[in-house]
C-alpha positions, 0 to 999 in steps of 0.5 A: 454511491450509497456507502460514501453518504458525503454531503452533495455539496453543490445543492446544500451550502449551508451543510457544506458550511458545517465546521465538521464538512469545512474540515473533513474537506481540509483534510482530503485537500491536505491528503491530496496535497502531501501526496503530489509532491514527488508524483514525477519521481524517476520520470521519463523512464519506461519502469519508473523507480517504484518497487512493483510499480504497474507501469503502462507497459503492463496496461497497454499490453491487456488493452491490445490484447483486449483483456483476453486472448491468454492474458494475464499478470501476477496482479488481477486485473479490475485496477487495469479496467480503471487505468485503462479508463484513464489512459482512454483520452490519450490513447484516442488523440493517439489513434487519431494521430495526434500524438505518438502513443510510442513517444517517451513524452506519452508514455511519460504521460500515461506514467502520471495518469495512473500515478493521479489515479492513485491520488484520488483513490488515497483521497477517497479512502481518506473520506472513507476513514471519516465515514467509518470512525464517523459511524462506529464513534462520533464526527471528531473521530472520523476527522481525527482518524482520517487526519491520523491515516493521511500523516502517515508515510506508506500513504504519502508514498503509496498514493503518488505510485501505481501500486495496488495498494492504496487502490485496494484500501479504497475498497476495503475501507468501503466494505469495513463500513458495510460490515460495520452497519451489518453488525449494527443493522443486519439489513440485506442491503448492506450485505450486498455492498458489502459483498460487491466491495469485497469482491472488487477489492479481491479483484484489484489485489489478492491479499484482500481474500484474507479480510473479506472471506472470513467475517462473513462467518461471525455475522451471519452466526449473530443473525442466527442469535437473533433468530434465536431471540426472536423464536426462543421455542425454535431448535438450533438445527432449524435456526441454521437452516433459516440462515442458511436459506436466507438472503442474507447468505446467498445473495453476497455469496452469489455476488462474490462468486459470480462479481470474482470470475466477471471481474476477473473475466474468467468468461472471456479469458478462461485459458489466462484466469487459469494461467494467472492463478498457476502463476501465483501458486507455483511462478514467480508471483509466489511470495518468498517467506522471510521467517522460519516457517514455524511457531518461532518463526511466526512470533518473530514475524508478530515482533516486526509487524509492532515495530512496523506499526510503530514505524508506519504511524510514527512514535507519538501517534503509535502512543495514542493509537495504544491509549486509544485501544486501552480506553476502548477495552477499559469500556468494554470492561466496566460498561453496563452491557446494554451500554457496550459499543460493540460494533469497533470489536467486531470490525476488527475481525476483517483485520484479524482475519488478513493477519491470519488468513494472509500475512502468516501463510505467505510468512511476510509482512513489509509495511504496504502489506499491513496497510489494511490494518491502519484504518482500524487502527487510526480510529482508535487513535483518533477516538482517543485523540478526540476524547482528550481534545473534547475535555473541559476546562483548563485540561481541554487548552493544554491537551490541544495544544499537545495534540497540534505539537503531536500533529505538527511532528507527524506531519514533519515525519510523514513528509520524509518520502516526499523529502526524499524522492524529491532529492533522490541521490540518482538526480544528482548521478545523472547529472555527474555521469553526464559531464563526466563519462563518455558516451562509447564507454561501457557502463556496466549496471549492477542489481535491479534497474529500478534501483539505479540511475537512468542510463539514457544514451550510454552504451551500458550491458546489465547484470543482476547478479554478477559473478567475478569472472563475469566483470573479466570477460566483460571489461566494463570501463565503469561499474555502477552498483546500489545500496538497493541490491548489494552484498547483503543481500547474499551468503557470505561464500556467494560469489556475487557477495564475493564479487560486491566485497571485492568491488567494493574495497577497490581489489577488483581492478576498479577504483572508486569515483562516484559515491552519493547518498544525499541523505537530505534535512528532513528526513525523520526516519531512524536511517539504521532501521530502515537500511539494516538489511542481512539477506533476507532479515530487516528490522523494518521490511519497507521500500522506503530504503530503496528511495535515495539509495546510495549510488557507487561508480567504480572506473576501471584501474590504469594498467 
C-alpha cells in the first residue's frame, strides 16, 4: 500500500542492506518479539483473563449470524471482518470435520489466532511510527521513535491480547501520516487516504471519532489560505465557496460517510446498526465517569493523564520526550519563518482533538485510553534522542552511552507485564487447589471471573457482588476472592464492602488458607501506584493490576 512506502525487499537487496532498513527491520523484530511472551496468558479458557478481551465467542457469534440479522456488539465490527479472516482456515478444517469447532483445543486455538493478529498489527504500527517521525523529522527519528513506542508496556501488553487498541493505532498512525503530507502537499490523494483510514480506524473502535472528525477543519481552512495567495484580489466569501466545491472537501467527506455505514454495514444489518448505537448511549457500553463532571473535575483528570504518561513511557524517556518538546518550540521561536517546521505542530491537532473531543466527554482516561497520544509523543522523543546521539566529538561517545543506559532500563520496565503474566499468582492457585480441595466441595467465586483462577472441574456457584446474607444461604465450603475486585471498590456502608472487611478478617465464619501474589523479580513498576484503588479513584487507571492479582481462599470454620 501507498502509505506504508517500505522498501520491497525482496526485489532490492541492496536498499534492504541500508543500516537505516537493517535497523528499522530489528526493531519491528524486536517489537514482535517483547510481544509473544505471555501470548497464552489464561489459556484454555472460554473468556481469557484480559479485561475487555474480544474473545472468539463474540467472533463466532457475528460469523453465524453472517454479520447481520440484528447483530451487534458494543465494539464495531471491522476488527470482526479481519478475526474472521484469521479463524477461516480453522473454521473450514472444522466444517469439513476435521476438527471440533466445540473443542477446548479450538477454541484454544482461535484464542491465539486473534491474539497473533495483534501481534502483527503492534508490528505494523511500530513500521508506521518510523514512517511518520521519518517523514515529518528525519530517518534517526523514525527509528528512534518507534524503538521508543515499542519499549513501552501498554504496547507490550496490548499487542499480545485481543483488544482493539493496538488494532486501532494501526489505522490512526496510517492516517497521521496522510494528514501529515496534506499539510505538507495538499494533494487530493492524500485526502483520500487519509479519509479511508480515519473511517477504518472508526470502524474498529469509536474513540477514533475524536481524532479523525476535527482536523479535517484546519486543513482545509490552510487550503482556502492558499487560495488566498494564489488570487489576493479573490473575496473570502468566494474562497469559502471554492473550498467548499472542491474535491478535497467532498470526496473524504463522502468517503468517511459512505466507508462508516458499509463498514459498518448498516445496509445489510440496519436494525443492529441502530441497536449498536442505543447501546452505546444509553446501555451498558456507556462509560462510567471517574471524575466530577466539572471544571475541578476535568484538571484533576489532566493531572492523571501527566502522570499516566509518565508511567506508559517510564521516567527517563518521559524526561526526553519533555526536552524533545522543548527543543521543538524553542525553534518554533527563534527560527526564521521560512525556516519553521510546522507540519510536528499541525499533527498534533488529531491528538488535541481526541482529548477534547473524546477523553474529557466520557471523564475517563486509563492508559489504553491514551495510547493514541504516544506516537506524537514518541516522536518528539525520538527527535531529541537522535539530536543528541547525532552530536560530534567527545560529547557524541558520552551521550550514547546515556542514551544505551536509558534504553537498556526501558527495556527492563517494559518487559514488567511479560514478567508478570508469565508468573501470574493464579498458575501457582490452580496447582494448590488442585491438590488440596476436593472436587464435591462447593467453591464460591467472588468478583469478575476474569480476575480469578479457572475453576476447571470443581463444583463452584459465582456471585459478583455478594452480600453477607447471600454466604449463609449458600454455605459454600470455601470462598475464593481477588485483589482485582474487592472492598475497594465499594462505600463503606455497602453491604458487599461489609461483606469483603468481614471475610477478610476471618469474622465470617471462614479462616484463611490460601493467600498469593508472586510479586516476581523484574517487576519495575512502583507496585503502590499501580494498585492504589479507592472505589472509583487510582493514581494510575491501568489493567496492569489486574495481572498477578492477589488471590484469597477462605475455608469454611469447623463448628
Amino acid at each position: 500500500m501507498e502509505f506504508l512506502r517500505l522498501p520491497r525487499l525482496s526485489s532490492h537487496w541492496q536498499t534492504l542492506r541500508q543500516p537505516q532498513n537493517l535497523a528499522l527491520i530489528a526493531i519491528v523484530l524486536l517489537a514482535g518479539a517483547i510481544a509473544i511472551p505471555g501470548i497464552q496468558w489464561g489459556l484454555p479458557d472460554r473468556l481469557g483473563w484480559a479485561a475487555d478481551e474480544l474473545v472468539p465467542e463474540k467472533v463466532l457469534e457475528a460469523i453465524d449470524l453472517g454479520f447481520a440479522n440484528g447483530w451487534h456488539y458494543k465494539y464495531p465490527p471491522f476488527h470482526y471482518y479481519l478475526l474472521s479472516v484469521f479463524y477461516m482456515p480453522v473454521l473450514a478444517l472444522a466444517k469439513l470435520g476435521l476438527t471440533d469447532r466445540a473443542s477446548d483445543e479450538t477454541y484454544t486455538l482461535l484464542f491465539l489466532l486473534g491474539r497473533s493478529l495483534s501481534v502483527l498489527m503492534g508490528m505494523g504500527t511500530i513500521a508506521l511510527i518510523y514512517q511518520l517521525g521519518k517523514e515529518i523529522f528525519d530517518v534517526r527519528t523514525g527509528l528512534f521513535s518507534a524503538l521508543i513506542f515499542t519499549l513501552t508496556p501498554v504496547y507490550v501488553y496490548y499487542a499480545k491480547i485481543t483488544n482493539l487498541d493496538i488494532p486501532m493505532l494501526f489505522w490512526l498512525v496510517g492516517f497521521l501520516i496522510f494528514y501529515g503530507r496534506i499539510l505538507r502537499d495538499q494533494r487530493l490523494s492524500d485526502y483520500r487516504w487519509g479519509a479511508l483510514l480515519g473511517t477504518i480506524a472508526i470502524c474498529t473502535k469509536d474513540p477514533a471519532y475524536g481524532f479523525v472528525s476535527l482536523p479535517l477543519l484546519p486543513v482545509l481552512i490552510l487550503y482556502g489560505f492558499r487560495l488566498r495567495k494564489e488570487n489576493p484580489k479573490q473575496s473570502w466569501g468566494k474562497t469559502f465557496k471554492k473550498v467548499l466545491s472542491d474535491r478535497r472537501f467532498w470526496q473524504p467527506l463522502l468517503i468517511g460517510i459512505f466507508g462508516f455505514l458499509t463498514l459498518s454495514n448498516a445496509f445489510l444489518n440496519f436494525d443492529g446498526f441502530i441497536d449498536r448505537i442505543n447501546l452505546l448511549l444509553y446501555g451498558s457500553a456507556k462509560i462510567r465517569p471517574r471524575y466530577s463532571e466539572d471544571l475541578w473535575g476535568q484538571w484533576q483528570m489532566f493531572g492523571t493523564t501527566l502522570r499516566t504518561f509518565r508511567f506508559m513511557f517510564g521516567w527517563p524517556v518521559a524526561i526526553a520526550i519533555l526536552c524533545g518538546i522543548g527543543r521543538y518550540t524553542w525553534h518554533l521561536i527563534t527560527a526564521k519563518l521560512h525556516q519553521r517546521n510546522w507540519i510536528p505542530l499541525g499533527l498534533l491537532i488529531p491528538s488535541v482533538s481526541y482529548y477534547f473531543l473524546y477523553v474529557t466527554p466520557v471523564m475517563y482516561n486509563p492508559d489504553r485510553y491514551l495510547m493514541p497520544l504516544m506516537p506524537m509523543l514518541a516522536i518528539f522523543g525520538g527527535k531529541f534522542v537522535a539530536d543528541i546521539v547525532s552530536k560530534r566529538g567527545n560529547f557524541r561517545w558520552v551521550a550514547g552511552a546515556i542514551a544505551a543506559g536509558v534504553f537498556a532500563y526501558t527495556f527492563a520496565y517494559a518487559w514488567t507485564p511479560n514478567t508478570l503474566m508469565l508468573n501470574d499468582s493464579r498458575y501457582g492457585v490452580e496447582t494448590w487447589m488442585a491438590g488440596n480441595i476436593p472436587k464435591d466441595s462447593l467453591v464460591l467465586r467472588v468478583g469478575i471471573r476474569k480476575y480469578l483462577p479457572r475453576f476447571d472441574g470443581f463444583k463452584t456457584e459465582h456471585i459478583e457482588a455478594p452480600k453477607i446474607e447471600e454466604i449463609a444461604a449458600l454455605q459454600p465450603e470455601l470462598i475464593v476472592i481477588s485483589s482485582g475486585y474487592d472492598e475497594r471498590r465499594f462505600e463503606a456502608d455497602n453491604p458487599t464492602h461489609q461483606f469483603f472487611t468481614m471475610l477478610k478478617s476471618e469474622s465470617l465464619g471462614y479462616k484463611r488458607v490460601l493467600q498469593k501474589q508472586t510479586q516476581p523479580d523484574g517487576y519495575l513498576f512502583d507496585f503502590d501506584e499501580v494498585n492504589e484503588r479507592a472505589i472509583d479513584t487510582m493514581a494510575v487507571y491501568t489493567n496492569f493490576d489486574k495481572i498477578d492479582p492477589e488471590i484469597q481462599i477462605f475455608q469454611r470454620s469447623s463448628r
